[in-house]
Backbone bond lengths (Angstrom), bond angles and torsions (degrees), N, CA, C in turn:
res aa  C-N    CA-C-N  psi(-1)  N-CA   C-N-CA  omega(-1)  CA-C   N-CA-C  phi
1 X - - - 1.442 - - 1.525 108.61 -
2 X 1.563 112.75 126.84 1.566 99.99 -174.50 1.834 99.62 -67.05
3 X 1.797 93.62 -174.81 1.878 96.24 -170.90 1.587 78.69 -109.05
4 X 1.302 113.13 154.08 1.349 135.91 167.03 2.139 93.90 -75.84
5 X 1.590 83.40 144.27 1.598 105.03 -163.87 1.252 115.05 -112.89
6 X 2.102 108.57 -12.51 1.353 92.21 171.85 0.703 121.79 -137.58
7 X 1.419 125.86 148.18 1.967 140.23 -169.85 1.023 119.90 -92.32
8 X 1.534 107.95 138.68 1.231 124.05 -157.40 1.974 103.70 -95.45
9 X 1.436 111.91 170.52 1.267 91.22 -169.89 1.582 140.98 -70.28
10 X 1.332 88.49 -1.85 1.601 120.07 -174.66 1.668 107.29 -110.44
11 X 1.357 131.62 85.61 1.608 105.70 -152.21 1.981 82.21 -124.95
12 X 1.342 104.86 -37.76 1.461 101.51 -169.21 1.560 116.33 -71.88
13 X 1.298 127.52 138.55 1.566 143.92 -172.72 2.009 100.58 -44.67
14 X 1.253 104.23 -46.60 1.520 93.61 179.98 1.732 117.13 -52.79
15 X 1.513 100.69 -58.42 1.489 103.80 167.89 1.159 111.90 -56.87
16 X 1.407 157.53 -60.72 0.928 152.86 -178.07 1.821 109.97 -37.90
17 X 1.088 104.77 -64.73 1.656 107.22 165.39 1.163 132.35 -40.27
18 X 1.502 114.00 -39.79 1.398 123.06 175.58 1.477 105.05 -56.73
19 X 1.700 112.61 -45.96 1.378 108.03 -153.64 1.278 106.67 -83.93
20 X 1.113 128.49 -0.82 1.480 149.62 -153.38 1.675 82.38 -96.82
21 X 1.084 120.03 -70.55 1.682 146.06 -176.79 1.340 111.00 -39.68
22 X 1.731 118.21 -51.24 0.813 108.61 132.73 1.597 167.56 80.45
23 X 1.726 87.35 -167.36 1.472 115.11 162.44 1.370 96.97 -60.55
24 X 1.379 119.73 -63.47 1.841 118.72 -163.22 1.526 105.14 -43.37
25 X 1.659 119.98 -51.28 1.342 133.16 -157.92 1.545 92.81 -44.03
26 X 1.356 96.06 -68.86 1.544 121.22 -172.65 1.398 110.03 -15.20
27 X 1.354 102.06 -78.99 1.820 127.11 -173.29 1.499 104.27 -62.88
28 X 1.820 132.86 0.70 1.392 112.61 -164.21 1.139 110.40 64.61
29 X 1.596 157.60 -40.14 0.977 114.91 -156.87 1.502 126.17 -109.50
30 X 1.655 96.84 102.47 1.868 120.01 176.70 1.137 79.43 -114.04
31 X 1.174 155.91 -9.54 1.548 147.56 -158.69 1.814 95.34 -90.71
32 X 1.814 106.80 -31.97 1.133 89.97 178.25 1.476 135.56 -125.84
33 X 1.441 87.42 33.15 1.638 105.32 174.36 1.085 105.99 -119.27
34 X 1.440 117.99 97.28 1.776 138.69 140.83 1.032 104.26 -72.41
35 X 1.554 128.08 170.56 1.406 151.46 -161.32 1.461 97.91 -57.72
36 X 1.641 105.91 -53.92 1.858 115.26 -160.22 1.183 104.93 -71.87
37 X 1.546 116.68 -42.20 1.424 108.78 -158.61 2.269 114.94 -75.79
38 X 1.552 83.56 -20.97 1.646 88.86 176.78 0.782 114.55 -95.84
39 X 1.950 137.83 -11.33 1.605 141.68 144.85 1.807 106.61 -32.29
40 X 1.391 99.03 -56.97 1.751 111.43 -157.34 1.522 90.03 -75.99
41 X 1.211 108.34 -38.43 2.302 87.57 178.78 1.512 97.88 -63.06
42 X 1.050 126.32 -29.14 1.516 122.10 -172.23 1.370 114.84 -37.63
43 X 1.647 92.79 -52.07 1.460 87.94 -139.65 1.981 95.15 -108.97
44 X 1.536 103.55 12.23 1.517 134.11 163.28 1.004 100.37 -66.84
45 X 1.398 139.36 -70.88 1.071 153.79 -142.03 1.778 96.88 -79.42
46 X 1.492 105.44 -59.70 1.796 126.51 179.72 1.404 88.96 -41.64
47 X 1.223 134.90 -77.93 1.734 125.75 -172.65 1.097 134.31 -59.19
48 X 2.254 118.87 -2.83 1.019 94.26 158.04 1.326 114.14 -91.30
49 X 1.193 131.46 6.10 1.678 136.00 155.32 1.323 94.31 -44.97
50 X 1.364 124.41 -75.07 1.302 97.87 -146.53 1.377 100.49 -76.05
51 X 1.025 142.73 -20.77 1.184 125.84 178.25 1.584 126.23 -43.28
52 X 1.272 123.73 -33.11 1.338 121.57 160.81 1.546 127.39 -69.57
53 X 1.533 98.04 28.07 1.898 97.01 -175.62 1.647 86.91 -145.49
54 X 1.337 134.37 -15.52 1.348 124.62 -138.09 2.013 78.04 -84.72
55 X 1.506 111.51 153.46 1.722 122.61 175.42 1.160 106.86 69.02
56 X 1.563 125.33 -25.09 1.391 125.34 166.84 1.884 115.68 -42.49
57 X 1.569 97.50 128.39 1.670 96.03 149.51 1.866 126.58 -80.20
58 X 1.017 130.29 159.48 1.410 108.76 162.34 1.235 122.10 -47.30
59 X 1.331 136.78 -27.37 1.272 150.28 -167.97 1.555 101.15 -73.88
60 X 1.322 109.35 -61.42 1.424 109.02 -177.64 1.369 131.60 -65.54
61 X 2.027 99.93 -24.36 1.492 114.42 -174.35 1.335 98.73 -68.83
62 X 1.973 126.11 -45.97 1.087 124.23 165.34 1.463 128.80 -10.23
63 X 1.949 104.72 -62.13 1.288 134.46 -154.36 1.894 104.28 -66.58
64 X 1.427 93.92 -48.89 1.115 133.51 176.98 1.483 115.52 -34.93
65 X 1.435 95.13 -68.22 1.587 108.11 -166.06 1.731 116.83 -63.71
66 X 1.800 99.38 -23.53 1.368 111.05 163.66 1.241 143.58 -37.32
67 X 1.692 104.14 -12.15 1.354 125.66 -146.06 1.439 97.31 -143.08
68 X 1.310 107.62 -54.13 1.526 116.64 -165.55 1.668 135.16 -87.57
69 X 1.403 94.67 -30.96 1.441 108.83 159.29 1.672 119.97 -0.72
70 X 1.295 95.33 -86.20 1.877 89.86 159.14 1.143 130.25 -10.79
71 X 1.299 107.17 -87.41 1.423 129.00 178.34 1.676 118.11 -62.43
72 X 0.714 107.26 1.85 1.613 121.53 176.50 1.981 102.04 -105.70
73 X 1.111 104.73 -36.22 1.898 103.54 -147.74 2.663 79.11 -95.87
74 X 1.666 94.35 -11.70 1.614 86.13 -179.50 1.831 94.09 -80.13
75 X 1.393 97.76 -57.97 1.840 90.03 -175.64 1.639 108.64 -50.77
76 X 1.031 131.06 -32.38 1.204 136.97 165.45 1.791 114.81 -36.64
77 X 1.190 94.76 -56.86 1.683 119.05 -176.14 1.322 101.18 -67.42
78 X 1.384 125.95 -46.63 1.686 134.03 166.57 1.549 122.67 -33.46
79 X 1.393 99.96 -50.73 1.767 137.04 -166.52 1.711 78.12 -71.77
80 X 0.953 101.43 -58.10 2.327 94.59 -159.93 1.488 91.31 -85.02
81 X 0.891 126.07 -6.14 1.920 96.00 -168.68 2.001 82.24 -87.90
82 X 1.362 119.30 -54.15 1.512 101.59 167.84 1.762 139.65 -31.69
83 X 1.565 82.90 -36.18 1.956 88.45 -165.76 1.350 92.48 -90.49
84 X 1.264 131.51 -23.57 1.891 131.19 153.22 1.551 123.59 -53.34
85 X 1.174 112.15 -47.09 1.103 138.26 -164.44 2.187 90.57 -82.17
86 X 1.219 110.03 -50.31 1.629 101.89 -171.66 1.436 95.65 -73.84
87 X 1.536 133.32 -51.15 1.032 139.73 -167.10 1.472 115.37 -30.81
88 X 1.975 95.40 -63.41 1.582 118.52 178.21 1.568 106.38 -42.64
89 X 1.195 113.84 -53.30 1.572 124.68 -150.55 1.866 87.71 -83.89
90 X 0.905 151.83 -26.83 1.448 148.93 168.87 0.907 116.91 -98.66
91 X 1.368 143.93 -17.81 1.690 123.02 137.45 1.722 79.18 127.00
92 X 1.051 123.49 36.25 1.756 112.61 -168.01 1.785 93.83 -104.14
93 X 1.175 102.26 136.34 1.490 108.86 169.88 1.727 111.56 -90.25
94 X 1.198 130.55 80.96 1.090 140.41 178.23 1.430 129.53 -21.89
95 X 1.257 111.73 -54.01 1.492 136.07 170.05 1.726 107.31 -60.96
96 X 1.004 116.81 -46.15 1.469 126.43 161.35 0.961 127.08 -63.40
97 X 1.437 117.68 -58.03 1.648 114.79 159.55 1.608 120.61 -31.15
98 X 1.334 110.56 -57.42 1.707 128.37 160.99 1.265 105.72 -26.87
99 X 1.280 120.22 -77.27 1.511 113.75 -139.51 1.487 74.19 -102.11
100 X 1.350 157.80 -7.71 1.491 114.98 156.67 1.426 113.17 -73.04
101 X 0.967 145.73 -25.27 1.737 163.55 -145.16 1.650 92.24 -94.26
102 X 1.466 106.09 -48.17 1.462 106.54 164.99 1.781 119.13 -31.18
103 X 1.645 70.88 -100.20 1.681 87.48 165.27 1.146 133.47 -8.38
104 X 1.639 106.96 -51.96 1.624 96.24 -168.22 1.409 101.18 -113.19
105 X 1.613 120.66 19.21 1.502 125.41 149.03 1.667 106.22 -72.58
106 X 1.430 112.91 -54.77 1.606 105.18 169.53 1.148 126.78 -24.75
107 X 1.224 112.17 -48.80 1.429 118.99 -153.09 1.932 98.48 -108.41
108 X 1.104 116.16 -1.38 1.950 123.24 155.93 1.292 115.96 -91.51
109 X 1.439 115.99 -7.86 0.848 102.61 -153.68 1.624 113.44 -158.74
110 X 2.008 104.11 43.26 1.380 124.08 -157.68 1.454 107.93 -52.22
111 X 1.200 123.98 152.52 2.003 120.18 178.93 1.112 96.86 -75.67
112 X 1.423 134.77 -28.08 1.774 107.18 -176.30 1.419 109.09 -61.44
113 X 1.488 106.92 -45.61 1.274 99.80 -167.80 1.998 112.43 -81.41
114 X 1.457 121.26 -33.91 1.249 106.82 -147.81 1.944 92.87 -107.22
115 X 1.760 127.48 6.83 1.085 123.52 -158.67 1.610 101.89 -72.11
116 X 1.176 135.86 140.38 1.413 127.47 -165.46 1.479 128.88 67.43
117 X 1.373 118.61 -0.72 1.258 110.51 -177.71 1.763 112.80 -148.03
118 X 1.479 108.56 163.42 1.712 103.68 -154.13 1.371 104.72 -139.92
119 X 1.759 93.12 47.43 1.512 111.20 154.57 1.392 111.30 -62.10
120 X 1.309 120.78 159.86 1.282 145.63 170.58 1.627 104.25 -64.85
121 X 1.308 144.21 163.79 1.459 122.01 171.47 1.271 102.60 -108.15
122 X 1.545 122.12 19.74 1.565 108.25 163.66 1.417 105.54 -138.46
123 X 1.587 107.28 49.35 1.235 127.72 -177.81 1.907 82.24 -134.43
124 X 1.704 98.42 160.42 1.331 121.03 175.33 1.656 109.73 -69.83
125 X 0.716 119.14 149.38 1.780 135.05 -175.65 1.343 82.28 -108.72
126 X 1.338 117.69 105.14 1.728 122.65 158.63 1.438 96.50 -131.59
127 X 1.160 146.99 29.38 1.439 139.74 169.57 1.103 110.96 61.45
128 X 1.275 141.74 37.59 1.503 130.75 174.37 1.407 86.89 -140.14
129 X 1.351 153.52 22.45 1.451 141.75 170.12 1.802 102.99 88.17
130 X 1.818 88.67 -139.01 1.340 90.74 -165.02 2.030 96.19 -100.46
């Protein structure tokens, strides 16, 4: 799927947070986001992603995406306004989180050994997967 190329006027995680901050302010509800309860929308939100693929063949997800895109890239938007929204509220520098998480995926997960294949990185690299 190509990546979309253009940014909107709000593109960086700080702004994004603010607006996140906000909408919430607005409605009152910080009263009801503790740690657990905005983990579990997380991962609410994460399944209705998959729900637009789950019984799918590739063939059909293909067919699918023709149509659905939208509605896929909003639950999408669902999934991040949480992991913004938990980030803010736990003091996590996002962008940092990234590029350390990077890093020490590099290094689980060297290209000689893992390029083409979707071993585990504390599983054997024998070229046949898992």
């Amino acid at each position: 799927m190509p990546q979309s190329t253009s940014k909107s006027p709000a593109t960086d995680i700080i702004s994004l947070q603010k607006k996140i901050l906000q909408f919430r302010d607005a409605r009152d509800w910080k009263q009801f986001h503790n740690p657990k309860d905005v983990a579990l929308s997380l991962v609410l939100e994460a399944t209705e992603v998959m729900e637009h693929f789950q019984w799918k063949t590739p063939e059909e997800i293909k067919k699918y995406l023709q149509t659905h895109t939208p509605d896929i890239a909003a639950e999408l938007a669902d999934v991040f306004y949480w992991v913004l929204l938990m980030s803010h509220d736990l003091g996590i520098d996002m962008g940092e989180a990234l590029e350390k998480k990077l890093k020490v995926n590099a290094l689980k997960y060297p290209v000689k050994k893992a390029k083409g294949k979707h071993s585990k990185y504390n599983k054997a690299f024998n070229g046949r997967g898992r």
